[in-house]
C-alpha positions in Angstrom: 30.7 -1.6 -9.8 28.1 1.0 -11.1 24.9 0.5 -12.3 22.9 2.6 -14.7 19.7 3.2 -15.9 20.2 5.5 -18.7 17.5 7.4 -20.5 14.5 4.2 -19.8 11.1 4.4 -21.4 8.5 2.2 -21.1 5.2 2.1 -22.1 2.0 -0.6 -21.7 -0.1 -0.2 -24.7 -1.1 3.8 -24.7 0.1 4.3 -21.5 3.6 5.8 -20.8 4.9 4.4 -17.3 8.6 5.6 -17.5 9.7 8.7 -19.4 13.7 8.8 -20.0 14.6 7.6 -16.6 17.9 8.0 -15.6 19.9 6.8 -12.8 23.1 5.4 -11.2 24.0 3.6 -8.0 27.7 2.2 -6.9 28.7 -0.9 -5.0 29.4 -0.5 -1.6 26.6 2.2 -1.1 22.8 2.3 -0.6 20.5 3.7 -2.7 16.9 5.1 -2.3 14.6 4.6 -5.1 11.6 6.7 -4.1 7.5 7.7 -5.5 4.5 7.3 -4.9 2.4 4.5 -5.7 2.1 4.3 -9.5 5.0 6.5 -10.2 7.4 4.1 -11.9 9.5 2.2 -9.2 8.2 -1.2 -9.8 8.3 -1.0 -13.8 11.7 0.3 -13.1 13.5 -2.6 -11.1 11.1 -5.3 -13.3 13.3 -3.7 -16.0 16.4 -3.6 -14.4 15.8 -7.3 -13.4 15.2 -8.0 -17.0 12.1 -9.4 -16.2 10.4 -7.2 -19.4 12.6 -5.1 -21.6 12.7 -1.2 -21.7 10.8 0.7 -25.2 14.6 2.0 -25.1 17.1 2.9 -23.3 19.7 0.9 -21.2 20.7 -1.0 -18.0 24.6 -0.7 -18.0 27.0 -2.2 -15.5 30.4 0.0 -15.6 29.3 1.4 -18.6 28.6 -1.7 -20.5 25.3 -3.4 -20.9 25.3 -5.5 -18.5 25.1 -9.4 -18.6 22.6 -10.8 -16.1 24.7 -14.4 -16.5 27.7 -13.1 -14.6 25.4 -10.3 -12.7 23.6 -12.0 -9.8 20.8 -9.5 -8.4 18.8 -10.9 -5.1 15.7 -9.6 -4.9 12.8 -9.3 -1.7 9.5 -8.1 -3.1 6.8 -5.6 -1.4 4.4 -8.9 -1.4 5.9 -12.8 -0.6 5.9 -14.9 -3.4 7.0 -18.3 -1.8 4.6 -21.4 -1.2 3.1 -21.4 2.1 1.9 -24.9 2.5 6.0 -26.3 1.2 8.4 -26.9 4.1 11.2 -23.6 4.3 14.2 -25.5 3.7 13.1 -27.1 0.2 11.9 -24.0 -1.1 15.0 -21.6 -0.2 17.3 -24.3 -1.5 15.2 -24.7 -4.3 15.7 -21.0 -5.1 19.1 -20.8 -4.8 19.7 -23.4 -7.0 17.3 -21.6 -9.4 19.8 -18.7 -9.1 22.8 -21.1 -10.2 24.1 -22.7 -6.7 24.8 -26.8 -6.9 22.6 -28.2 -4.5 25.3 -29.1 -1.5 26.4 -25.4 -1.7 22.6 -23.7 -1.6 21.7 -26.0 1.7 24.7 -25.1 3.3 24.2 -21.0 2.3 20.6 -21.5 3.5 21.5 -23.1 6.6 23.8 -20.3 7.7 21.5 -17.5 6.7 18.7 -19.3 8.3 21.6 -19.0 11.7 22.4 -16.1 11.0 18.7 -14.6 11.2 17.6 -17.2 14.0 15.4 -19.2 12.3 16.8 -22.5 12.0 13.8 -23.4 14.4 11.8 -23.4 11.3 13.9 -25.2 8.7 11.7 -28.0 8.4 8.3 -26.7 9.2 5.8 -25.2 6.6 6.1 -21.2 5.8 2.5 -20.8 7.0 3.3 -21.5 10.3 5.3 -18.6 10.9 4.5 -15.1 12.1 4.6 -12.3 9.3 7.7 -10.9 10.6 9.4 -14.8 10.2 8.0 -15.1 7.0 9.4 -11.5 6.0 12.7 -13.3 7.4 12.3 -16.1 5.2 11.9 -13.9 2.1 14.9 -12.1 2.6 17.1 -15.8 2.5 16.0 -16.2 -1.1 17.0 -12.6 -2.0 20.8 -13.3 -0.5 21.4 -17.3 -0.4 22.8 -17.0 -3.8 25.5 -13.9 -3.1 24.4 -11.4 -5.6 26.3 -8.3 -6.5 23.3 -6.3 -6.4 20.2 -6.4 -4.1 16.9 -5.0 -4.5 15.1 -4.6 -1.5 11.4 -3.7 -1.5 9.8 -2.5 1.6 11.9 -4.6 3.7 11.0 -3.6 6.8 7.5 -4.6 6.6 6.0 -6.3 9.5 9.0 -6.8 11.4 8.9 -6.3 15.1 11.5 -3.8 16.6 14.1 -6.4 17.4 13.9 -8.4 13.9 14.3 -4.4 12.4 17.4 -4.2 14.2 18.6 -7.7 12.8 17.8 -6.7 9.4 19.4 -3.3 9.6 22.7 -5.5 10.5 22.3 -7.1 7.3 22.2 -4.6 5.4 24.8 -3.3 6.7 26.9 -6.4 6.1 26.1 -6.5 2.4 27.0 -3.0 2.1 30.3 -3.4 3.8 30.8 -6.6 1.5 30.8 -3.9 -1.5 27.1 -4.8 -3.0 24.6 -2.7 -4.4 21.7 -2.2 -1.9 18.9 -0.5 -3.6 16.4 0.3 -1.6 12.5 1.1 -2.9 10.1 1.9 0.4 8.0 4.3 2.0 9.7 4.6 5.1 12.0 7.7 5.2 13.3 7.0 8.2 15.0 3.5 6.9 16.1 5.5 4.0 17.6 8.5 5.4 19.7 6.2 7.7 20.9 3.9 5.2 21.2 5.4 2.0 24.2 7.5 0.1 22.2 8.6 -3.1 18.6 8.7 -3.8 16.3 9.3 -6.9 12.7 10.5 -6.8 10.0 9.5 -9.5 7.1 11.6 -10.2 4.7 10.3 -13.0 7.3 8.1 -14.4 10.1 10.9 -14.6 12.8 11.4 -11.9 12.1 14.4 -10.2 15.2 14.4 -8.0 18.7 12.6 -8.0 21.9 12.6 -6.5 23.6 12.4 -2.7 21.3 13.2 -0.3 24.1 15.0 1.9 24.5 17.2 -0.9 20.8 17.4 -1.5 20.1 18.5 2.3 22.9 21.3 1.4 21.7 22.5 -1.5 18.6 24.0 0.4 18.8 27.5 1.8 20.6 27.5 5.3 18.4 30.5 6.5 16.7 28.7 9.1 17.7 27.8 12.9 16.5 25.3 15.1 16.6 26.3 18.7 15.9 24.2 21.6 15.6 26.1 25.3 13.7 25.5 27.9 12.2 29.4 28.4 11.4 29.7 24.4 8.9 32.8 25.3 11.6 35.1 25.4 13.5 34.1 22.7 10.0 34.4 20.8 9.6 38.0 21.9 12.9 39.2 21.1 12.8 37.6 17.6 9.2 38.6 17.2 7.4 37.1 13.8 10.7 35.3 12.1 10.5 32.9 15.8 7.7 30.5 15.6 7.3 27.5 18.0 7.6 24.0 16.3 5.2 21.2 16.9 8.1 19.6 18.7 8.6 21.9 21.3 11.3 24.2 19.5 11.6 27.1 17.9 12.3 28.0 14.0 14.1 31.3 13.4 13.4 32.8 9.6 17.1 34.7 8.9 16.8 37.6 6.4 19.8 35.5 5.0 22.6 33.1 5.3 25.3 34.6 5.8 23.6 36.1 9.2 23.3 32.4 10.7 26.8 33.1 13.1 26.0 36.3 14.2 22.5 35.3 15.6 23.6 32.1 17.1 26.3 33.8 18.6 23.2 36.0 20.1 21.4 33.2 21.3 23.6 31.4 22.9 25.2 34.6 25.1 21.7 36.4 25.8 19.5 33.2 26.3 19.0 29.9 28.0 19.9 27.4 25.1 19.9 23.7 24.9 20.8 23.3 21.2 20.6 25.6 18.5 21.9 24.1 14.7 20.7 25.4 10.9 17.7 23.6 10.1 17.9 20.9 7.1 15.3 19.3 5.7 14.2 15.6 6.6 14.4 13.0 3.9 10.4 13.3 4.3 10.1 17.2 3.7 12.2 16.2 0.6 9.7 13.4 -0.6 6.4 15.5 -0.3 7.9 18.7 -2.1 9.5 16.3 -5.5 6.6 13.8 -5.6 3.5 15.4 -3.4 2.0 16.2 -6.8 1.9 13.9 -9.3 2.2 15.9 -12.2 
């Protein structure tokens, strides 16, 4: 399956939130919808969710537009939006049934998700009982009791504990595997650089950047090595000004160009004391701040 968002604009009153916004994302992969606060992400899945229509353009499913009674899309928001003083099993089964499921097949799906991310504990106590991480938990069951093709998942790694992280990255995992869309929107580039195939960047309501990040990372000038050693003084003195010492402990060697990259590890390793030397690539962070540190 593919999804689309092709050429969106939207506008509230005289104020232009999404300028021709385009992107696509495939089942079975992860994808990284990235910006800053009040570039475009949220008004982007709202419209993708059909919550309010575009000014024009198109959400398309395999190149048609796509029909949200046979497309499920499960969705856990930057903020909760369940009812903390109802008991946890009546509202998740009370959202999955909203989503379509007969009520003896939504308790049974909530039941095994609420096994599945140990909190059966707390089926029958009230949601604001629970720690923010178990609540976070709790969200998460109405975005995937109902089995949707396509999940939307915003900031989902907010105030979970280490442990529950771990637990939630094996989800995510699992829906990938099961050949769902996992869109991701957050702020955390570490979640995204580990989980996601294709990312886009919005910048003031237009996407700045889009595409595989493997070939994103590529597409940057391999003129730099990283070198870690334990004596990095003299590698600093034989290199002179292109060495410089990162705030990490190793060292960044400027090359006059590319193609020189063999030649100079090859130097390294036979003249000095080397741990690990590698071409420098640029962290999904480095990324972020040069495509949407200016909102423009």
């Amino acid at each position: 399956m593919r999804l689309e968002l092709k050429n969106i604009d939207k506008s509230f009153g005289d104020k232009q939130v999404l300028k021709g916004v385009s992107f696509t994302a495939e089942s079975g992969k992860a994808f990284g919808l990235l910006g800053r606060n009040g570039a475009g992400k949220t008004t982007s899945i709202r419209i993708l969710m059909n919550v309010f229509p575009a000014n024009s353009g198109e959400v398309l499913v395999d190149g048609k537009p796509i029909d949200y009674k046979a497309i499920q899309i499960g969705y856990l928001p930057e903020e909760r939006g369940l009812y903390p003083k109802k008991l946890i099993i009546d509202q998740l089964v009370y959202f999955a049934e909203l989503k379509g499921m007969g009520r003896k097949e939504a308790v049974l799906s909530v039941d095994a998700w609420l096994e599945r991310l140990e909190m059966t504990e707390y089926r029958n106590k009230r949601l604001d009982t629970l720690s923010k991480g178990n609540q976070q938990k709790i969200q998460l069951i109405t975005a995937l009791a109902h089995n949707p093709q396509i999940v939307i998942l915003d900031e989902p790694f907010s105030g979970l504990d280490p442990v529950n992280a771990i637990l939630l990255k094996d989800v995510v995992k699992e829906q990938i595997a099961q050949g769902k869309i996992v869109l991701f929107s957050s702020h955390q580039m570490s979640y995204i650089e580990e989980f996601c195939d294709s990312i886009a960047i919005i910048n003031a309501g237009r996407v700045a950047l889009h595409g595989d990040l493997r070939d994103i990372k590529r597409n940057y000038p391999r003129d730099r090595l990283v070198v870690s050693t334990t004596k990095p003084e003299q590698i600093q003195s034989a290199f002179g000004g292109a060495c410089t010492r990162q705030e990490n402990g190793s060292l960044m060697i400027q090359l006059a160009n590319p193609e020189e990259k063999s030649a100079v590890m090859k130097r390294l390793v036979e003249h000095f004391d080397i741990d690990e030397v590698r071409v420098f690539e640029p962290s999904l962070n480095d990324i972020f701040v040069q495509y949407a540190g200016e909102q423009v």
